[in-house]
N, C-alpha and C positions, 0 to 999 in steps of 0.2 A: 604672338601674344599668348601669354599662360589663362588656363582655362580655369574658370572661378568655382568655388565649390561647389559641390551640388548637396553632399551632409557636411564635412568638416573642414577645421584649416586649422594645422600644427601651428605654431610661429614661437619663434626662441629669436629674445633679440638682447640689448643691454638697455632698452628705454623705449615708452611706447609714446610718445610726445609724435615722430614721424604718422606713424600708422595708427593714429588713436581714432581718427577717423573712417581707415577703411576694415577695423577692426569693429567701432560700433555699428556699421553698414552688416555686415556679416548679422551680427547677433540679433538687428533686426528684420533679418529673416530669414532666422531661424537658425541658423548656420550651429553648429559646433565649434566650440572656439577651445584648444590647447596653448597656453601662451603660457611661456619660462622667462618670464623676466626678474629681476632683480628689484626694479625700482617700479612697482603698481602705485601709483598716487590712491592714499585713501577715498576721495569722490570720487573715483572711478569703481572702488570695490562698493561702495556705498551705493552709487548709482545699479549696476549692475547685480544687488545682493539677490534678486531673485533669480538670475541666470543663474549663480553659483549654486543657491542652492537646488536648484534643478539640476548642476552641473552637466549645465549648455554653455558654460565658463569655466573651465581648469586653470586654476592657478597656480605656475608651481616656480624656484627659483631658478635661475639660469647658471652655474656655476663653471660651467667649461665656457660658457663666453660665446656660443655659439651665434649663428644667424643663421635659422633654419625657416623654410617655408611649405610643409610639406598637403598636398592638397587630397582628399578624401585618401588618407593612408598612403597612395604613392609615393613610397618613400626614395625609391630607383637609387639614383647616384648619391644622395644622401645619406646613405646605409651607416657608414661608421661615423658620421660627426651623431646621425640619431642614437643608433647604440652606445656611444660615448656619453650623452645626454642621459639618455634614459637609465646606463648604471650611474650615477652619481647626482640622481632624484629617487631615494627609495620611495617617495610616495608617490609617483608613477608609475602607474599601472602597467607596464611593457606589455604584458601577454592580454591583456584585456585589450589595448589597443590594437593589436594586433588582429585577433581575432575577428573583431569588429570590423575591421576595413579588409579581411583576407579577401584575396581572387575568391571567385565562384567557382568554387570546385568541390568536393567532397571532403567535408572537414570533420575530425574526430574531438572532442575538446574533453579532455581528463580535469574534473574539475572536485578537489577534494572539500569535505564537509566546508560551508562556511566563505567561502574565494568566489562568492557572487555569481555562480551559474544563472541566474535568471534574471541577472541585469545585463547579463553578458548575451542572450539572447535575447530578450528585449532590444540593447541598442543594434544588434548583429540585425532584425528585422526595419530597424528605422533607416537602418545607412540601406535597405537593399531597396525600399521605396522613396525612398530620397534619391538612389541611384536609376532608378526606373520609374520614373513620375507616372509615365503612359500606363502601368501593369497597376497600382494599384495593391489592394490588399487581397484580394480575393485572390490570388496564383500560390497565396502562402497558407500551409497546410501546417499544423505543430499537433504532436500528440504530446501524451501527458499520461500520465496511470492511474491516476483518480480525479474524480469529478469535483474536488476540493483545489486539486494543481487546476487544472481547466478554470475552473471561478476565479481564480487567483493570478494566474497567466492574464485572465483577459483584462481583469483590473489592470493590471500594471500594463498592461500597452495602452488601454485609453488613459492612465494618466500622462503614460509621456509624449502621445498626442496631444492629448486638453494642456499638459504646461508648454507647448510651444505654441500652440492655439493660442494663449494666454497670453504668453511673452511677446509674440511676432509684432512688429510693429507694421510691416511691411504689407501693403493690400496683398498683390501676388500669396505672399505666405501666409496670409490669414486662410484665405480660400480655399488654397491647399489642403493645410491643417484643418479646415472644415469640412473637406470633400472625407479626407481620411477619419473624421470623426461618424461620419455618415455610413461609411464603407466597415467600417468596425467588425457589424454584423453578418459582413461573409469572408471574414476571416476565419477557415475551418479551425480551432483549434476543440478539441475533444479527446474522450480518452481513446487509446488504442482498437477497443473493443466497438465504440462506434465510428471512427473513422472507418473499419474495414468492412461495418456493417454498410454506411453510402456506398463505399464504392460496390461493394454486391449488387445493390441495387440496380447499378447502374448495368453493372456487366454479367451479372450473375444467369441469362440467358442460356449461357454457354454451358452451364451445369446443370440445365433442367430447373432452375428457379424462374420465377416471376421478377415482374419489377416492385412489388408489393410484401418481398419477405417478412413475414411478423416474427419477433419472440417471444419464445416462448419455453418452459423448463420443461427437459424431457427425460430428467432420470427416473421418472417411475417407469415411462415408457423403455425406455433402457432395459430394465431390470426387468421386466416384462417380457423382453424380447431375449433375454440370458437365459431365462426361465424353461421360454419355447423351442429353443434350437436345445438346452440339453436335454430336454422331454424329447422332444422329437426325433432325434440324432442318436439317441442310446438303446440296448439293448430293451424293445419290452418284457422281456421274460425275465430281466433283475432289474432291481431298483439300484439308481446311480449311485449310492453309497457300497452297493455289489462292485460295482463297474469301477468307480476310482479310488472310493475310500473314502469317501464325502459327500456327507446329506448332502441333498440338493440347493438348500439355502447356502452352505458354505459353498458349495462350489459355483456357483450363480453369485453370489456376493465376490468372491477371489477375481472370476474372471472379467463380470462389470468395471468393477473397481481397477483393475490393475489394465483393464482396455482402457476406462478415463484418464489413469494415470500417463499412460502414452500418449493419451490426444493431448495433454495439458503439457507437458512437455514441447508439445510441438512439434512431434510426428507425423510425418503425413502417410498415407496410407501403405505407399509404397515403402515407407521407409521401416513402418510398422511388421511387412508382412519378409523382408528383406533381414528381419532380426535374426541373430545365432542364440540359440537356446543351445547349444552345447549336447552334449553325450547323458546319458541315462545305464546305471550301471544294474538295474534290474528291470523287471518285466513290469511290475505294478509303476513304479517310476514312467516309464516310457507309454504306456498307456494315457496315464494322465495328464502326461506333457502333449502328449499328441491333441489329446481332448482338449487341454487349453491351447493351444496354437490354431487348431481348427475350429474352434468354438469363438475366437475373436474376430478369425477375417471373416468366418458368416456372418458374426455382429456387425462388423463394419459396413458389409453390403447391406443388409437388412436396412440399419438404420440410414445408409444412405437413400435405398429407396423410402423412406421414411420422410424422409425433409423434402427432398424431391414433393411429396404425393399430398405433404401438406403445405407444401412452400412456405416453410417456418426452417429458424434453425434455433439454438440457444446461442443469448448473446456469447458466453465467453466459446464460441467455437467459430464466430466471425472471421477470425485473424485466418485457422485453418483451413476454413471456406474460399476465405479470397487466397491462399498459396494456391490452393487448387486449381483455382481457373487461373493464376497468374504463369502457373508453371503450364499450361497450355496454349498459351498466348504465345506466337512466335513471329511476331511483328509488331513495329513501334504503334503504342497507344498517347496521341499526341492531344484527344478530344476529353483529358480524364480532368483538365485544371489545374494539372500537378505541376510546379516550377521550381517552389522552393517546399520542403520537406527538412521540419524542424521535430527529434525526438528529443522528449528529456525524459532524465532517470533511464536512460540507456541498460546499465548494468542491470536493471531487473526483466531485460526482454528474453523470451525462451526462442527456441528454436525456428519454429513457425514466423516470429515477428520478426528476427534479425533475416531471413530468408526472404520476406516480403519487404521488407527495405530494398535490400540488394537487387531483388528482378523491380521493384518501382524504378529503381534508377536508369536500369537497363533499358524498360520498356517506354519509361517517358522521357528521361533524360533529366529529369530533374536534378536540380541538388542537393546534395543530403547534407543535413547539421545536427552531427548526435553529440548530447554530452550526458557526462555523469560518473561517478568513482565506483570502480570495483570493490573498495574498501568496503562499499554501501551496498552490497548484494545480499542482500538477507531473505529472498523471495525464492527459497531453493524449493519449496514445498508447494509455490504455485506452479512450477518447472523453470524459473529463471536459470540461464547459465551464468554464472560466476566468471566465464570466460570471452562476455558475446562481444567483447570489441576486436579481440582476434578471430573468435569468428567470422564476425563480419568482413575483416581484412581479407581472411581468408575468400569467403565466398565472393568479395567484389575484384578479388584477382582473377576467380577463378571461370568469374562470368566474362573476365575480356577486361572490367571496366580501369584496371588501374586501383593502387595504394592512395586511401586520400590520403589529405595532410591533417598530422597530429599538431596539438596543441598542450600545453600543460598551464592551470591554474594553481598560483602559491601562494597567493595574498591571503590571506585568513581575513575577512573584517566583521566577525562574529564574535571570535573568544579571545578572551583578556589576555593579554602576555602570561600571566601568570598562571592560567589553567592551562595553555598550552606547552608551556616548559614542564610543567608537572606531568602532563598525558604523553608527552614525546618518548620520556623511557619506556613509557608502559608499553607504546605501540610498536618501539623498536625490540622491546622484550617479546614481542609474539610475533613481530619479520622474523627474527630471528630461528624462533621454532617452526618456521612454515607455516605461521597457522594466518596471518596478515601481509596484504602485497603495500607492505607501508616503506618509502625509499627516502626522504626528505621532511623535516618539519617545514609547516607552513609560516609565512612570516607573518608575526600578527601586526595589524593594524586599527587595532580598537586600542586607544591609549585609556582604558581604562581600568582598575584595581580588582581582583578578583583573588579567589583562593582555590586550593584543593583539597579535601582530609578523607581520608583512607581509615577507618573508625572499625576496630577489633569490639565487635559487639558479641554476645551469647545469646545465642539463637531463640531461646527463651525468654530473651529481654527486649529484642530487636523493634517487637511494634512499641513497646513502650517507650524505649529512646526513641523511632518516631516522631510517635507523638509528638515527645518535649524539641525535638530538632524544628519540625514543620510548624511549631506553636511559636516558636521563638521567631523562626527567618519571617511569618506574618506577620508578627508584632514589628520588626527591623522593616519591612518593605509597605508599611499600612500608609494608604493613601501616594503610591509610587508608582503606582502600577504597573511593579514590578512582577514576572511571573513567577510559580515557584511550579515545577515540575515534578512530580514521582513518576519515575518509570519502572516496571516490571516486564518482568519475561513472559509470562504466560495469562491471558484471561483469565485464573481463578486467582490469579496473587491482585487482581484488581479488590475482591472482597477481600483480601485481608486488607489490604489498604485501608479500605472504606472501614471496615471496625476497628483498626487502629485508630482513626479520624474521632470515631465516636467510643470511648473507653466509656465506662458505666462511673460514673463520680465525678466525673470532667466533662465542662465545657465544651460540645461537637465543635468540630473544625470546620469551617466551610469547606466542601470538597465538589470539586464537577469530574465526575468519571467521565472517560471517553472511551465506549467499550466494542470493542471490533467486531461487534455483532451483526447478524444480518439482521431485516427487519423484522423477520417473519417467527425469530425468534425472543425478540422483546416482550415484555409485561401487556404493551398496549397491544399487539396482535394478539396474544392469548385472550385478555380479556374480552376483545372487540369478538377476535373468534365464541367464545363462550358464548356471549350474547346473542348473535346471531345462531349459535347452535340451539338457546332455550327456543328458539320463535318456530325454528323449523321442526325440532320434534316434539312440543308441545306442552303436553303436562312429565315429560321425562322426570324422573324425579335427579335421577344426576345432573343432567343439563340447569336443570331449574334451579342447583344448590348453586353450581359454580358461576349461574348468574345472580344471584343473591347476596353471594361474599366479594363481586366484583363491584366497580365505579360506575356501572349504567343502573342501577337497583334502585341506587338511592337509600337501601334501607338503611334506618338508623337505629338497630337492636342485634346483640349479638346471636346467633343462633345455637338453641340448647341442641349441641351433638349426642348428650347423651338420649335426651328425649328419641331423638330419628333413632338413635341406633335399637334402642329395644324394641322396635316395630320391627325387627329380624327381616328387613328387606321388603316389607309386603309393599309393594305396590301404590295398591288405594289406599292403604292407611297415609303411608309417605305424603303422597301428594296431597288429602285432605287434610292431613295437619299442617303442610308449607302454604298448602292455600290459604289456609283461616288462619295462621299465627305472621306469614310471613309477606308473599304472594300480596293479599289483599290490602296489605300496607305501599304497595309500591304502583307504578303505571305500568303493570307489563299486559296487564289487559288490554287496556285500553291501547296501547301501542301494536297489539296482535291482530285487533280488530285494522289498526291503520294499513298495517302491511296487506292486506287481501284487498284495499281500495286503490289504494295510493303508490307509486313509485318507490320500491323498498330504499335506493340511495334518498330522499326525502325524508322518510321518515328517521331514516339514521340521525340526517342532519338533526331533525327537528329533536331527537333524543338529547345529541351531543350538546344543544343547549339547554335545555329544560330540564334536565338532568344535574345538569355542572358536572359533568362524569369529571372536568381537569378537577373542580374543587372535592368533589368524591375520592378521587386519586390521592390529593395531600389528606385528607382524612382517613386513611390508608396508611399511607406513610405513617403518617403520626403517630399509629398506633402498634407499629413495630418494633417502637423504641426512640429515645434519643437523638434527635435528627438536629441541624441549623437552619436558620428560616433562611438564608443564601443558597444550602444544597437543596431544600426542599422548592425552591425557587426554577433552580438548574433542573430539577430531575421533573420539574412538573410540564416546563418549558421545552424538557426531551422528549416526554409521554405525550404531548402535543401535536411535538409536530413530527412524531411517528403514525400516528391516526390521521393525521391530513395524510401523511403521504400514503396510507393504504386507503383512503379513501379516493386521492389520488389517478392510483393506479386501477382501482376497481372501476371508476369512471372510463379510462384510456382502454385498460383491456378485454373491457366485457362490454356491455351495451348500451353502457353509461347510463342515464336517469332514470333508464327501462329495466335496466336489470332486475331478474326475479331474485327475490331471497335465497334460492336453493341454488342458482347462479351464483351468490356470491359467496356460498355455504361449500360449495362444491370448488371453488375458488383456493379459497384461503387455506381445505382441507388439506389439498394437494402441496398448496406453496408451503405451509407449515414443515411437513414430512418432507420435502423435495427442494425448497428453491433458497440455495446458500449464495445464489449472485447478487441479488437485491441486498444493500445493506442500511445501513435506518439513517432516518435524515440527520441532515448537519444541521446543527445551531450557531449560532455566534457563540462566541467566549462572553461569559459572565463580566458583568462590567459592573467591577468592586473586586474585592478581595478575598482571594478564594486559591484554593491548591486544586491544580489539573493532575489527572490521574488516568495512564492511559499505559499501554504496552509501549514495548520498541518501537515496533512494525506502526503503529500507528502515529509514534511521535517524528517519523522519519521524514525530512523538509522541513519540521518548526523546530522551534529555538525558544530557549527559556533564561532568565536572568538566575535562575538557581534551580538545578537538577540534583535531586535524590536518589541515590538505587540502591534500597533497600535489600534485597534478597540477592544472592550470587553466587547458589548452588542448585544443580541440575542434576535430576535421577537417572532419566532417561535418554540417551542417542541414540537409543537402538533403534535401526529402520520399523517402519510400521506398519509395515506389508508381510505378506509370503512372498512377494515378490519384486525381484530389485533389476534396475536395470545399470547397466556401466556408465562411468563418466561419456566416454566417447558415444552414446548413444546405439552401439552396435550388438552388443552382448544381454544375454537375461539370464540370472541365478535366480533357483526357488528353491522351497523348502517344505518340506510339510513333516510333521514327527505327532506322529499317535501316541499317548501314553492313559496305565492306568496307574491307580494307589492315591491316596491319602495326600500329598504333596510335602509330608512329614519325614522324606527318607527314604521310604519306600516305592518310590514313583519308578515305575518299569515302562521301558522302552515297548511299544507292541508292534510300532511302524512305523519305515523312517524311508520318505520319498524328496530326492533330490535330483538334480543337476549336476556335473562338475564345474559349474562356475562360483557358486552361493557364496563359496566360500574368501573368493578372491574379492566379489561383487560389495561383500558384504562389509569386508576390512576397507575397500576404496570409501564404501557407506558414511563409515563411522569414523573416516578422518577428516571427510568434507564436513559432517557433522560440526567437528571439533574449528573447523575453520569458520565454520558458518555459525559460530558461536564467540568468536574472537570479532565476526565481523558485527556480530551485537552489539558486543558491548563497545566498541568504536563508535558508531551510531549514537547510542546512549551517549558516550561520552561527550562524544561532539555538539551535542546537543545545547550545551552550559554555554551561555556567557559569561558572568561575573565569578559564581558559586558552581562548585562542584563538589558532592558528598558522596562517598561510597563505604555502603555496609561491608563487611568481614566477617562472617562465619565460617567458624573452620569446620570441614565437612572430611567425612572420615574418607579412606583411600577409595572407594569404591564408587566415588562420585565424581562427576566432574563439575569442576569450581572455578569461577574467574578469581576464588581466593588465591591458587596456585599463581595466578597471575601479577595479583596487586598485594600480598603478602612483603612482597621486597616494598612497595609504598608506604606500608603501614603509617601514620601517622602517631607518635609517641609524647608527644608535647609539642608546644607552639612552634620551635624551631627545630623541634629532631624530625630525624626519617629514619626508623630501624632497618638495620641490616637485612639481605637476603636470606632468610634459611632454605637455601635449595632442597629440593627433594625430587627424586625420579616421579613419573605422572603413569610411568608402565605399570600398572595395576587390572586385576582381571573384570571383564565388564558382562555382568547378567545378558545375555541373551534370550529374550524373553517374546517368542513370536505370538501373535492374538491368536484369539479361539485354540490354543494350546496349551500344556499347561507341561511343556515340556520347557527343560531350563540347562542350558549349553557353556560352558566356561569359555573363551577365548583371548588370546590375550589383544592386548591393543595393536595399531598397526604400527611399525619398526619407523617411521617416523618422529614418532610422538615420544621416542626411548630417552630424547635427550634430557639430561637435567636444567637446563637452562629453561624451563619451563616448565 
């Protein structure tokens, strides 16, 4: 007797009259149900309309006539009547079903913008606890890259628990589906960075940790420790600018920086001290290569004894922390939880995390489930590799464990047929030049109407059209709740944005920026900082100004600067006139006396409301100009809950309600200068109508009904360092060039210290650049569902433009598309290293020669 399902049941038949009964048996409890038939009687789809739309019912036509019964994916000796089926239903999903019911084995799933990767893992975890009732949720581990995927991830698995919760008719599957709703909460999913920080805990023993690791940010410590080993380590009778040619600041900043760069990469220390720095063709050269080579691996041990002695590490060094001890583990760890091991956004993992995959599997035996598009690799500057699904192949060959199995997703059901036809030349137009691994248009599956336009705007005009674009699609989508997106390239093209939004004569635009900031670098840390700085040093007269023109003051008069200023600095005059005209109009007294009684987090609180620092804030605002009472809504609603969350954190990492003032003074001073992991809280999306405004990198996972990309010319590719490492991870080029003169023509060469590699290092640099710039604006693009707009500035030879790209798009009238004017892109590109002011011709890399680009 055939065995009933335990998630799903295919069925293809020519009438469901026979089996309409042990098909509605199925569906209440719980069951998945795929059924191709021809003839659905309407009260059955009526009956059923909540299954479908939960689609725990697949309805689709049967047109080969088949009689199939395939039971949780088993498809065995059915193989070609299925395949037959499934090409001649294109709205059958083949590879999602597939996926979903795959053997448990190591699966890769290549899943391009838009073709439902995260429904696709969602059902991929219901069929594997439906297939193993007894395990439960807790064996299933999913990482994620940010703590917005994690929120988001978990919504969507308890809804597709609670809709079978819902639906189940069945006791048995009520239960179930209650047990799993209960279990929810020890389902690991988290980002990367805390996943590796549990398992530390757990095993971190082995590397001189505790079970109690804290984080905590240690680049000042870092640079501290740069500082001591080249004092210490150099000639006393010269000063280290004698010794290599470089104050001590530059050379302490070079080799800091350029150690983090390796760790963030995802080098482990071996791998770090294993590097080829190549040949040195003079004496001062070799010198200071030596100094930086031996100057990193005593950093490395240093600060190793460092985490060690305070049993802290920073979070983003987690992931390298646990390779560590993973690579000295040489025996199965079977007591870690791990079964199933789900990454998404794959293509952004650097070296360290695709390695720590590979020995998980090894060590536990887990199974691994990576998805995500290489196309979507834009995290080249956090150390993502562009390449880690082959590596990963690689390294799981090379540990023993076997090639998993690939998958590929093609369904699009995000962007319109008609955006996609439009974007398909463009992405084939940059396969083409090497600069995008684009092999196939996806099929769309959203039947709904959309457009594309490609808009030859003058650069001089660009925010003003804007304007009238983003003023117009409002007015088109008011009360739709439709989104409208502007995306940019870089954090400061966010403020043009925003003053486009508010032109002086017109009408502000509702706008909610989303700006990729950490927190410590927001308005509300400053201010908050400010505050706390007037309490702790007193009558300062600076401290005391920059609390004054902040939203804890309260005051309501503007302050005469010229008055302060002709008191030429003194002192006691400063302070006795801020006291009497300014000071004594506000509660900072009486708040200073609170703090020496009371619990400094207390009296915060009690400021934060007595104060109205938020209504303080839009009073603020207001008077910087021009604003809409919807953005001033969004951005008050930001300032918010960025001060919860450093109130937050001041609570968890210091000594909470106890905390002295100069604790939390001594806190914030450090995090401000030093701690770019922390980044500022999420809000909900504005609910009304309004334009989001945010980068690439930040728009990367969400989707908008109309996307803008205004600006699409770029100055700079030039690496950003003195120092570069090769793709392969194995090689290092540097550079260093002394020069004097005026920067007018007469700039002389005085000294010029390199490597033989810079030069090879630096051309590989700057064509990954160039791809890693194609794969932006893919991102971007993909982003659209209905509407897609892209601005056209033509930028002169010496830059690089995604106009070179969409120039053959151009948009000319309602139904033209102008011709291509090819043009070669081989033009010579400024090389322009920091703290130098020496400037290098080269030309591009022999790649990029071709005209078809």
């Amino acid at each position: 007797m055939m065995k009933g399902p335990d998630y799903s049941i295919l069925i293809s038949c020519n009438g469901i009259t026979d089996i309409q009964s042990e098909i509605e048996q199925y569906l209440a409890s719980g069951i998945k149900v795929f059924l191709f038939c021809n003839s659905v009687p309407q009260y059955f789809k009526g009956k059923y309309k909540q299954h479908m739309s939960c689609r725990l019912l697949q309805l689709y036509p049967n047109p080969t006539g088949s009689k199939l019964k395939i039971i949780d994916g088993a498809i065995g000796e059915q193989f070609n009547a299925f395949s037959k089926l499934a090409e001649s239903v294109p709205d059958f999903n083949y590879e999602q079903y597939v996926i979903e019911h795959a053997p448990e084995t190591n699966l890769i799933v290549r899943a391009s913008a838009g073709t439902g990767k995260t429904s696709v893992m969602i059902d991929r975890i219901m069929y594997l606890v439906h297939k193993h009732r007894d395990l439960g949720l807790s064996c299933i581990s999913m990482i994620t890259f940010t703590n917005e995927a994690t929120n988001q991830m978990n919504a969507r698995l308890q809804k597709a628990i609670m809709d079978r919760y819902n639906i189940a008719v069945d006791t048995t599957a009520k239960i179930f589906y209650l047990n799993l709703l209960e279990e929810q909460a020890d389902i690991k999913i988290s980002t990367i960075d805390s996943f590796s920080l549990t398992l530390m805990k757990r095993i971190g023993v082995s590397r001189g940790f505790g079970h109690d690791i804290s984080v905590q940010s240690h680049s000042y410590i870092q640079k501290e420790m740069g500082k001591k080993i080249l004092d210490t380590e150099s000639n006393p009778e010269k000063k280290v600018k004698q010794q290599l040619g470089l104050h001590l600041y530059e050379a302490n900043e070079t080799i800091v920086s350029f150690w983090n760069k390796l760790v963030q990469l995802g080098l482990s220390p071996k791998e770090i001290a294993s590097l080829d720095w190549g040949i040195t063709n003079d004496p001062n050269s070799t010198t200071l290569q030596e100094k930086m080579r031996s100057s990193i691996k005593k950093l490395e041990d240093d600060y190793e004894s460092y985490k060690q002695h305070t049993d802290s590490i920073m979070m983003s060094e987690s992931v390298r922390e646990l390779n560590e001890l993973l690579d000295n583990i040489h025996s199965n760890v079977s007591d870690l939880g791990l079964k199933y091991l789900f990454i998404d956004e794959f293509q952004d993992s650097n070296n360290a995390q695709i390695n720590m995959a590979a020995k998980l599997v090894l060590l536990t035996g887990l199974s691994l489930f990576v998805v995500g598009d290489s196309k979507q690799s834009i995290y080249r500057f956090r150390g993502a590799n562009e390449s880690s699904f082959e590596v990963l192949k690689q390294k799981l060959d090379k540990l023993g464990i076997g090639q998993p199995t690939e998958y590929t997703l093609i369904n699009n059901y995000r962007t319109s047929p008609a955006v996609i036809n439009a974007i398909d030349p463009i992405f084939k137009k940059m396969s083409s030049g090497q600069l995008l691994e684009y092999t196939e248009k996806p099929t769309a599956c959203h039947p709904i109407k959309g457009s594309f336009l490609a808009l030859e705007v003058k650069s001089k005009q660009s925010d003003a059209k804007l304007y009238d674009i983003l003023d117009k699609e409002l007015h088109l989508s008011k009360g739709t709740n439709k989104k409208i997106a502007v995306l940019v390239r870089f954090n400061s093209q966010l403020d043009r944005v925003y003053k486009a939004c508010c032109p002086p004569g017109k009408t502000p635009l509702p706008i909610m920026v989303k700006r990729n900031l950490g927190l410590y670098s927001t308005q509300a840390a400053k201010d908050f900082y400010h505050m706390i700085s007037s309490f702790v040093f007193g009558r300062d007269p600076l401290t005391m100004y920059n609390y004054l023109i902040g939203p804890y003051s309260s005051l309501n008069e503007i302050i005469d600067l010229t008055e302060l200023s002709s008191l030429n600095g003194d002192r006691t005059l400063l302070n006795a006139t801020m006291d009497e005209k300014y000071v004594s109009k506000t509660n900072w007294d009486r708040y200073m006396k609170m703090f020496r009684y009371q619990p400094a987090i207390s009296v915060i609180k009690k400021m934060l409301v007595d104060e109205d620092v938020v209504g303080n804030y839009i009073k603020l605002k207001k008077g910087e100009g021009e604003i809409s009472e919807s953005t001033l809504l969004i951005e008050s609603n930001q300032y918010m809950a960025n001060v919860s969350r450093i109130m937050e954190i001041l609570q968890n990492q210091l000594s909470g309600d106890y905390t002295s003032l100069y604790e939390i003074f001594e806190y914030l001073k450090y995090a401000i200068v030093s701690n770019r992991d922390e980044k500022e809280a999420e809000i909900e999306d504005f609910d009304g109508d309004c334009i989001y405004c945010m980068t690439i990198h930040k728009a990367k996972g969400l989707e908008f009904d109309t996307v803008v990309i205004p600006y699409d010319t770029f100055v700079n590719l030039q690496p950003s360092t003195h120092l570069l490492i090769s793709k392969d991870y194995k090689r290092v080029g540097w550079e260093f060039v002394k020069t004097k003169g005026s920067g007018k023509g007469d700039i002389e060469i005085t000294e010029h210290l390199r490597n033989n590699y810079v030069d090879q290092i630096y051309n590989e640099d700057i064509q990954r650049s160039y791809e890693e710039e194609s794969r932006l604006l893919y991102v971007a693009m993909t982003r659209a569902k209905e509407k897609l707009i892209c601005f056209l500035t033509w930028a002169d030879e010496e830059r690089y433009s995604w106009y070179r790209i969409l120039d053959e798009f151009k948009t000319t009238g309602p139904k033209g598309v102008r011709g291509c004017r090819e043009k070669s892109i081989r033009t010579p590109v400024l090389r322009i290293f920091p703290n130098s002011r020496s400037i290098t011709i080269l030309n591009h890399y022999p790649r990029l020669q071709s005209p078809a680009v």
